[in-house]
C-alpha positions in Angstrom: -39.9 22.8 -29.4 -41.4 23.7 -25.9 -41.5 20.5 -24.9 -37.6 20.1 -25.6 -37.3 23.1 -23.3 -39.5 22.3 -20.3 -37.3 19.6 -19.0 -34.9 21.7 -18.4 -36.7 24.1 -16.6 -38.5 21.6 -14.2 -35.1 20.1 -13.2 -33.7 23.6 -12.7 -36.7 24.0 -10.7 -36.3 20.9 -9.0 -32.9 21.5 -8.0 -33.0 24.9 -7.1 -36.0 24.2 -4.8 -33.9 21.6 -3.2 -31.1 24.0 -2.5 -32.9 27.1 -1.4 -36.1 25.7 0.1 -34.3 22.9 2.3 -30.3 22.7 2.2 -29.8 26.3 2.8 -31.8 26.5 5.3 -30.5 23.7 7.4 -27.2 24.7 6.6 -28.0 28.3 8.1 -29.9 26.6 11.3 -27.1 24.0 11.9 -24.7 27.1 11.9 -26.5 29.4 14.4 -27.2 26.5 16.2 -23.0 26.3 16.4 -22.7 29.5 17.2 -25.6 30.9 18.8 -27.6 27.7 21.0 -28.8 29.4 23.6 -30.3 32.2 20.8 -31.5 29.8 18.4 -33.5 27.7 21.2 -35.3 31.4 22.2 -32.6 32.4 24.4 -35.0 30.1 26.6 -34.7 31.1 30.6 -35.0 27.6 32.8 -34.8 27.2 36.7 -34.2 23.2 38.1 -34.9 22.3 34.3 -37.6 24.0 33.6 -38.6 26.7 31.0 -40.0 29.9 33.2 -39.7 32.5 30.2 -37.5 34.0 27.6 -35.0 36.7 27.9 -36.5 38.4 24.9 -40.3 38.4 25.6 -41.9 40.0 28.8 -44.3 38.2 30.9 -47.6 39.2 33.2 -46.8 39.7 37.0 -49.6 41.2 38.7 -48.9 39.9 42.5 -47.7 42.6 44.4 -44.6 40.8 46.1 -43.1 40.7 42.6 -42.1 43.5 39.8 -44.4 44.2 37.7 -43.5 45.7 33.6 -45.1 47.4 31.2 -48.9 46.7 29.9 -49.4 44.8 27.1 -51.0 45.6 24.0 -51.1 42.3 22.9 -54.6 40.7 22.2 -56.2 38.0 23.0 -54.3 37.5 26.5 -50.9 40.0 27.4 -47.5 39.2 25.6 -48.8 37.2 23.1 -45.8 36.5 21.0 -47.9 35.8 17.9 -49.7 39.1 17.9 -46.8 41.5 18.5 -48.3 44.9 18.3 -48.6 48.5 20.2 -51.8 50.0 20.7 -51.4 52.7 18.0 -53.5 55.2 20.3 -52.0 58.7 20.5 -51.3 60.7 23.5 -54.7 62.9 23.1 -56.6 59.6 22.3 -59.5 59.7 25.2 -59.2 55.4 25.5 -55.5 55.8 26.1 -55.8 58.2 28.9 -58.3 55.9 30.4 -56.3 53.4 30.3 -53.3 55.3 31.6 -55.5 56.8 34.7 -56.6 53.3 36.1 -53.1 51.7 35.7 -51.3 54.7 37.8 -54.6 54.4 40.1 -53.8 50.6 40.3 -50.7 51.5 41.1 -51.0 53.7 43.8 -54.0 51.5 45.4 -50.9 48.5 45.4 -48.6 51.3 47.0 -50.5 53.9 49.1 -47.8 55.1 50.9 -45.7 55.7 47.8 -45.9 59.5 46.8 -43.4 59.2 43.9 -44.5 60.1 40.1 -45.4 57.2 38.2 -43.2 56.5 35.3 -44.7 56.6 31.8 -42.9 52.6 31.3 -45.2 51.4 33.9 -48.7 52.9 32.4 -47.7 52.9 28.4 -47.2 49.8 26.4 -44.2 49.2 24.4 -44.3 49.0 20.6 -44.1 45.3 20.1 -46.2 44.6 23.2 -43.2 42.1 24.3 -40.8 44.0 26.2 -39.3 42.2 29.0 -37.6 45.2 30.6 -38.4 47.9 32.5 -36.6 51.1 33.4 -34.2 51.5 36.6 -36.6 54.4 37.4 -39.9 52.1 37.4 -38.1 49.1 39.5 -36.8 52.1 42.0 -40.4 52.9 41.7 -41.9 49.3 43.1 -39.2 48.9 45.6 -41.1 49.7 48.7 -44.2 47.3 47.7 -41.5 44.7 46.8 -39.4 44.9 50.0 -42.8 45.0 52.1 -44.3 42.1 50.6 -41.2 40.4 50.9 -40.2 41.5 54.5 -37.1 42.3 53.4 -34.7 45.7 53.3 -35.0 48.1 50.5 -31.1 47.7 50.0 -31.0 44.4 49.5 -33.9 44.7 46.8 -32.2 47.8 45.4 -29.0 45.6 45.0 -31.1 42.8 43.1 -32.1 45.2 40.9 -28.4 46.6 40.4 -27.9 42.8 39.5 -30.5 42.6 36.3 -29.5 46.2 35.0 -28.3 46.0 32.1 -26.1 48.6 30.2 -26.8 50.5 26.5 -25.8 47.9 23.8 -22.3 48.7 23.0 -21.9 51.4 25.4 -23.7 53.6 23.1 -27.4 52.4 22.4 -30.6 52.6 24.0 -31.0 53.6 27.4 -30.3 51.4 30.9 -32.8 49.0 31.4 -33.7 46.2 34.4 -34.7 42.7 33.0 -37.8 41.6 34.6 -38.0 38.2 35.1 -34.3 37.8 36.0 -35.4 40.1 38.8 -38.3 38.2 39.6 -36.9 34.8 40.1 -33.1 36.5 41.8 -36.1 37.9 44.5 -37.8 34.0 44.3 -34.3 33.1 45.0 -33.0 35.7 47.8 -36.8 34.5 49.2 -36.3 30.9 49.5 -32.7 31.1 51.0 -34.0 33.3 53.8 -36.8 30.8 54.8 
């Protein structure tokens, strides 16, 4: 009797597998892919046809003539898209004040002249470790370093970052927020058109 009933479970099995585990899927993937290529490839950032980053995870910049985001708490090496994680240390936690301290005294040793308050985005890691924007407040922070380094006029660098601001999504959420690499490589730009 069981026997008369397996067959039909193993073909059911079979089938369903078929549907689920590969159609489906390719159906889904060939449709985003439709809709949605430049999202589906990793919303993939290229300059003269080559990949330079994503719009969706941040990347290290730690020479002064560029921005530079938030700290990563990624591990083993910074923005580590397969170990997406925040550091889970509290305000009081005596590591992350450490850690806070020598950024903002890194900071200031890249910028002696600047007398500003640090902004918490610059010295805090995100959540996922990943985030590839910075506030308007932390770029307006870095604009004398920048325009130094670059010898050119805080305006012009202000108006670059005016360029990679992005509003809340739908008017609504989240806060303003400047995209860092888009502001990296419009300044890479601005830099080679002046030489």
């Amino acid at each position: 009797m069981w026997k008369r009933e397996l067959r039909p479970a193993l073909l059911m099995f079979l089938v369903l597998t078929v549907i689920t585990g590969a159609l489906y899927p390719l159906g889904v993937t060939g449709i985003a892919g439709l809709l949605f290529p430049n999202q589906v490839d990793g919303s993939l950032i290229r300059k003269e046809g080559e990949v330079v980053g994503s719009r969706l995870v941040g990347q290290p910049f730690d020479d002064p003539k560029y921005f530079w985001g938030r700290p990563s708490a990624t591990g083993p090496f910074p923005y580590n898209a397969s170990a997406s994680s925040g550091s889970n240390l509290g305000p009081a936690n005596d590591v992350l004040k450490k850690a806070v301290a020598e950024r903002v005294a890194a900071l200031k040793s890249a910028d002696p002249e600047n007398t500003d308050p640090v902004p918490v985005d610059l010295v805090t890691a995100s959540g996922s470790g990943l985030d590839p924007h910075i506030t308007p407040a932390s770029a307006e922070y870095q604009v004398g370093r920048v325009a130094k380094r670059r010898g050119l006029e805080k305006a012009v660098v202000r108006g670059l970052i005016s360029g990679q601001t992005e509003g809340r999504q739908f008017g609504v959420l989240g806060e303003q927020r400047v995209h860092l690499l888009g502001l990296n490589l419009a300044l890479d730009d601005l830099t080679k058109k002046s030489q």
